[in-house]
C-alpha positions as CSV (number, residue, x, y, z in Angstrom):
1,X,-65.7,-2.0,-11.3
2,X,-64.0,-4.0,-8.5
3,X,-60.5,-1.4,-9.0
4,X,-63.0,1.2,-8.2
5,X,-64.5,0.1,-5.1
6,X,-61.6,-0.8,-4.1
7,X,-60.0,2.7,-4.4
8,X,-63.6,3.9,-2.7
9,X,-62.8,1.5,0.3
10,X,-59.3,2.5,0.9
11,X,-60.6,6.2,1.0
12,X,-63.5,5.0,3.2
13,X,-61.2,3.3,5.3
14,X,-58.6,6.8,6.0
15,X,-62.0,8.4,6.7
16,X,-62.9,6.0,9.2
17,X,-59.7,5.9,11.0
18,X,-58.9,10.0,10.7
19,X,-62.6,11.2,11.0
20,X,-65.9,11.6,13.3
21,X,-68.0,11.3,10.2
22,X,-71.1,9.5,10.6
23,X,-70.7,5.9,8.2
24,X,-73.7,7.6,6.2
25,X,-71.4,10.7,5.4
26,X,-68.2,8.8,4.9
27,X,-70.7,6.3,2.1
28,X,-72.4,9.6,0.7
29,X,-68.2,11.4,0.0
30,X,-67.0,8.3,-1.1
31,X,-69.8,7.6,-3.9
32,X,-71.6,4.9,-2.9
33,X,-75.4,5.4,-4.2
34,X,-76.9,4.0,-0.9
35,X,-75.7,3.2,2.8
36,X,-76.9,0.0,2.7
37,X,-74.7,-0.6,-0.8
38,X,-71.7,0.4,1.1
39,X,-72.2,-1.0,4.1
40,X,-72.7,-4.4,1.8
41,X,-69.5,-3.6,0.0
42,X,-67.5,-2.4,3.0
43,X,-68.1,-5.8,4.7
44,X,-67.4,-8.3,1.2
45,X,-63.9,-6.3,1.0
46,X,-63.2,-6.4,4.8
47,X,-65.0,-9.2,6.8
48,X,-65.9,-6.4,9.0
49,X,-68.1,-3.5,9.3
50,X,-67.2,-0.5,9.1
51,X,-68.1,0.6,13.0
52,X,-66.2,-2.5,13.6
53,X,-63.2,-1.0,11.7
54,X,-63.1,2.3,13.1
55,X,-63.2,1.2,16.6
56,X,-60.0,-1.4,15.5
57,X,-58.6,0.7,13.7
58,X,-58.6,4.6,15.0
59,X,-56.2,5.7,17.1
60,X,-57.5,6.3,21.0
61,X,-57.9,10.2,22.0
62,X,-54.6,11.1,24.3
63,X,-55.6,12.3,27.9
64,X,-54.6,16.0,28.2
């Protein structure tokens, strides 16, 4: 069970950093049965969550 939250988490995390999904969207695609479960997950995997994450993580817009 742990290899498959893991795989979940790794997809969760590309989504975070490549997306504008909303954390409930990104937890709904990736299969977790509630928000709350993934946010829960998210943050025993990471030490973070994941709003934390995507605003570490995600590259900033370039100025045009």
């Amino acid at each position: 069970m742990q290899w498959v939250s893991g795989g979940r988490i790794r997809l969760v995390q590309e989504l975070l950093e490549t997306t504008d999904h909303t954390v409930d969207r990104i937890a709904a695609q990736t299969g977790f049965p509630t928000t709350g479960n993934f946010r829960s997950q998210f943050g025993k995997l990471l030490g973070v969550t994941p709003g934390t994450y995507r605003k570490a993580f995600r590259p900033q817009a370039k100025a045009a």
